[in-house]
C-alpha positions as CSV (number, residue, x, y, z in Angstrom):
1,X,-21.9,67.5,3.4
2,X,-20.7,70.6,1.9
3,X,-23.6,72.1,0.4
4,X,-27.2,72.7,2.3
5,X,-29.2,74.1,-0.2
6,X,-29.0,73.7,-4.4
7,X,-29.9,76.7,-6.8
8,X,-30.8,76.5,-10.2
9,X,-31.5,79.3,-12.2
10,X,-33.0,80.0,-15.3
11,X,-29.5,80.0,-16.9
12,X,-28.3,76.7,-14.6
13,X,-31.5,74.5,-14.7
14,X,-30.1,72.4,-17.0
15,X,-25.8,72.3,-15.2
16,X,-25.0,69.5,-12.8
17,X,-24.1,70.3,-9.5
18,X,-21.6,68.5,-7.2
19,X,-22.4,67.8,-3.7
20,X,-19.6,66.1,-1.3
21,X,-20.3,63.8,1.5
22,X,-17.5,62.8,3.2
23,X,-17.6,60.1,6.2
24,X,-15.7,60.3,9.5
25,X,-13.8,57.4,10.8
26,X,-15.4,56.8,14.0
27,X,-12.3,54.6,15.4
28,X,-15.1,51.8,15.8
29,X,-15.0,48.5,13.6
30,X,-19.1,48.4,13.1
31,X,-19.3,47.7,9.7
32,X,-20.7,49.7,6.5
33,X,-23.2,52.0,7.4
34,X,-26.4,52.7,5.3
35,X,-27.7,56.2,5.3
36,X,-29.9,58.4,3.4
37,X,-29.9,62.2,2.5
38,X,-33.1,63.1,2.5
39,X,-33.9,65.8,-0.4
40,X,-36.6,68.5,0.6
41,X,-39.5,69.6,-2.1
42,X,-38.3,72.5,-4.5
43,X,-39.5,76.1,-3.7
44,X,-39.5,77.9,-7.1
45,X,-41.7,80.9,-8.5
46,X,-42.2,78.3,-11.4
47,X,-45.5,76.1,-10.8
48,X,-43.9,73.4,-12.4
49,X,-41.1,73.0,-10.3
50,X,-42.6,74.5,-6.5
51,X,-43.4,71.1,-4.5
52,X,-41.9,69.0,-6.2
53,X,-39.7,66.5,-4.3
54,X,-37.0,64.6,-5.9
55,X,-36.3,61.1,-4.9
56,X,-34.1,60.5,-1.5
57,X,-30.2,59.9,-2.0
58,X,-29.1,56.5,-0.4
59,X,-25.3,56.1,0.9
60,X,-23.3,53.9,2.5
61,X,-20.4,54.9,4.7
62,X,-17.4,52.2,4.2
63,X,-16.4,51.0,6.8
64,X,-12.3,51.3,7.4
65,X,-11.7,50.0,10.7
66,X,-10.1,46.5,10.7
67,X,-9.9,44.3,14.1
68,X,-6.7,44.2,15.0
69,X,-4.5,40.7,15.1
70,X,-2.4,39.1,17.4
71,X,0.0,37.0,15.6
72,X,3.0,34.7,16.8
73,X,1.3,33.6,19.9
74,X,2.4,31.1,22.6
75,X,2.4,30.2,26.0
76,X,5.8,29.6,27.4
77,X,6.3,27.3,30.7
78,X,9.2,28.8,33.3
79,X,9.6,25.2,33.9
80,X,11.3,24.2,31.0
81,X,10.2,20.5,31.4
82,X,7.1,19.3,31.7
83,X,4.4,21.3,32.9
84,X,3.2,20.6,36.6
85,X,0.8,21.9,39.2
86,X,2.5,25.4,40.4
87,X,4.2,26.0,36.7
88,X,4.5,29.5,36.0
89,X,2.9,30.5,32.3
90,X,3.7,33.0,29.8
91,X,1.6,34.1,27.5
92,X,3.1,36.4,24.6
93,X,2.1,37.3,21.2
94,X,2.9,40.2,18.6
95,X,0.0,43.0,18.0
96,X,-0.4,44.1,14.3
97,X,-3.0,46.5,13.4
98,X,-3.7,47.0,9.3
99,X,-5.3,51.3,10.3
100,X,-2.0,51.8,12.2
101,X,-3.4,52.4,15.3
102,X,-2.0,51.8,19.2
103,X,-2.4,48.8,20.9
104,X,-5.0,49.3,23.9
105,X,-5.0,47.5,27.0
106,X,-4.9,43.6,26.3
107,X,-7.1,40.9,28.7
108,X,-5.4,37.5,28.5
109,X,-8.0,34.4,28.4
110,X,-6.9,31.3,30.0
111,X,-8.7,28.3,29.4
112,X,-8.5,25.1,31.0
113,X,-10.1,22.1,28.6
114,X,-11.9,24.8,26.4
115,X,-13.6,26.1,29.3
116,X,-12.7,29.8,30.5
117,X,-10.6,29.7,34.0
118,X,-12.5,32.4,36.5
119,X,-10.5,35.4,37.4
120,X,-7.2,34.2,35.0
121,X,-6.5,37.0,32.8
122,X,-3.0,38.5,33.1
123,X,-0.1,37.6,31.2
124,X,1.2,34.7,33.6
125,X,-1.1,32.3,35.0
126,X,0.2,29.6,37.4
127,X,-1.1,26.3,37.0
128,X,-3.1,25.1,40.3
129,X,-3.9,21.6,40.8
């Protein structure tokens, strides 16, 4: 926020002033958040004004952090025929990422009828029997 306190003077009560709240991307994807500037009561000479405390300010903060994607994905056998117990496989896939940012480190899942094999998660996995 740019601004900590507002004046208005007899000569400005009546001018709008422009306060700027700007959010940081945080690099996280978490969704929009909901915040609130909270307004403090008015000191002023004026009796009408001194204690008086407008209404809160509620914001959200847009979230612009999209997951990333693999795309083109598949699992390559060094076999070339068809797969058997000791079959060496490949895992491969393109990274895209709509903010433009790196790829990080990458953990491969291997799963064996849906379920998730124990300890599998590099690149290759060789089939066991």
């Amino acid at each position: 926020m740019n601004k900590a306190f507002l004046t208005f003077t007899t000569s400005s009560w009546n001018m709008a002033q422009t306060i700027t709240v700007t959010g940081l991307d945080d690099g996280t994807v978490d969704g929009d958040q909901n915040y609130a500037i909270i307004l403090a009561a008015a000191t002023s000479s004026d009796g009408n004004y001194n204690g008086l405390k407008p209404n809160d300010v509620a914001l959200t903060n847009i979230d612009r952090n999209l997951p990333p994607t693999a795309n083109s994905v598949s699992i390559v056998d060094d076999n070339t025929g068809s797969t058997v117990a000791g079959d060496r496989l490949t895992g491969s896939y393109t990274f895209a990422d709509a903010n433009g940012d790196a790829e990080g480190t990458s953990t491969y899942r291997w799963l064996r009828n849906g379920a998730v094999i124990s300890g599998a998660q590099a690149l290759t996995y060789t089939l066991g029997r």
